[in-house]
N, C-alpha and C positions, 0 to 999 in steps of 0.2 A: 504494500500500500504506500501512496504519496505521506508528504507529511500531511498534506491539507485533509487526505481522507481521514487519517486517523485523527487529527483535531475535529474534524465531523462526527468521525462516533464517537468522541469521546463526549463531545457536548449532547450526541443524541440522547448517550447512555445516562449523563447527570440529567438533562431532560427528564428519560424516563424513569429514575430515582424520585424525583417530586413528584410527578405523575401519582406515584404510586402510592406515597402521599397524600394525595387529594388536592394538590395545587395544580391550576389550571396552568399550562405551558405554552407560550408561545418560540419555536425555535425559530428565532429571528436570524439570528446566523446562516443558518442554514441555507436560507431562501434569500439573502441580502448579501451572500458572499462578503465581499471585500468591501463594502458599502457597508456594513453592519454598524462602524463608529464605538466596535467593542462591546457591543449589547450580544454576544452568542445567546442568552435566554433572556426572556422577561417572566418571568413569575412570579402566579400573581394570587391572592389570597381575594376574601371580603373586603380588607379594610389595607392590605398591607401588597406591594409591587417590590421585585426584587431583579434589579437589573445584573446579571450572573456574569461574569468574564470568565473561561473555561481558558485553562493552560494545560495543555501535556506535552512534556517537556523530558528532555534528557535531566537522570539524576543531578549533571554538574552544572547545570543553568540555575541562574539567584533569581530570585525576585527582586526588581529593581524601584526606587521612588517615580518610576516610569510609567509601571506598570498599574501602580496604586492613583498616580495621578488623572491618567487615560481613563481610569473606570471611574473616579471622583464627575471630571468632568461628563462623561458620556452619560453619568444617572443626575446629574445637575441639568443638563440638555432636556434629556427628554422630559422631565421635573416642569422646562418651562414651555415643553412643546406641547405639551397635556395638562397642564395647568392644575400642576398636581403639587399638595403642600408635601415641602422637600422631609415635614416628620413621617409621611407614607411611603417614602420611597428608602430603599436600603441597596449599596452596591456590594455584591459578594464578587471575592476572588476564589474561584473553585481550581487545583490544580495536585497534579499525581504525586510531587515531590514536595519534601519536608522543609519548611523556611527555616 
């Protein structure tokens, strides 16, 4: 597989972790390719949206203030493109290796 597949199912498969959960999923990613702005899931609750950044990564790769900043802004974005008060909305970093 490319990398890009396997960063696909891996966002598929944390997808389908909430799912299974009872959180409603949208795999944004998926269908937004390279357009997505870091949003790979949005999920979403009654009261509560969780914009999800999925990372699978080689063991020796860091998490960088890059990475956190990229998701900060992308659930700040969509916060004002949905007109959505920024205490409903939460940015998760979902990823295979250990910070």
């Amino acid at each position: 597989k490319t990398k890009w597949q396997i960063g696909r199912d891996y966002e598929l498969y944390v997808g389908y972790l909430y799912e299974k959960k009872g959180f409603i999923v949208d795999y944004y990613g998926s269908y937004m390719g390279l357009e997505d702005l870091g949003r790979d899931l949005i999920v979403k609750t009654s009261n509560q949206t969780s914009i999800i950044q999925c990372k699978y990564w080689s063991n020796k790769k860091q998490i960088h203030e890059k990475h956190i900043t990229q998701l900060y802004g992308t659930m700040m974005c969509y916060c004002l493109e949905n007109d959505i008060n920024r205490d409903n909305v939460k940015g998760v970093l979902i990823t295979n290796i250990l910070a």
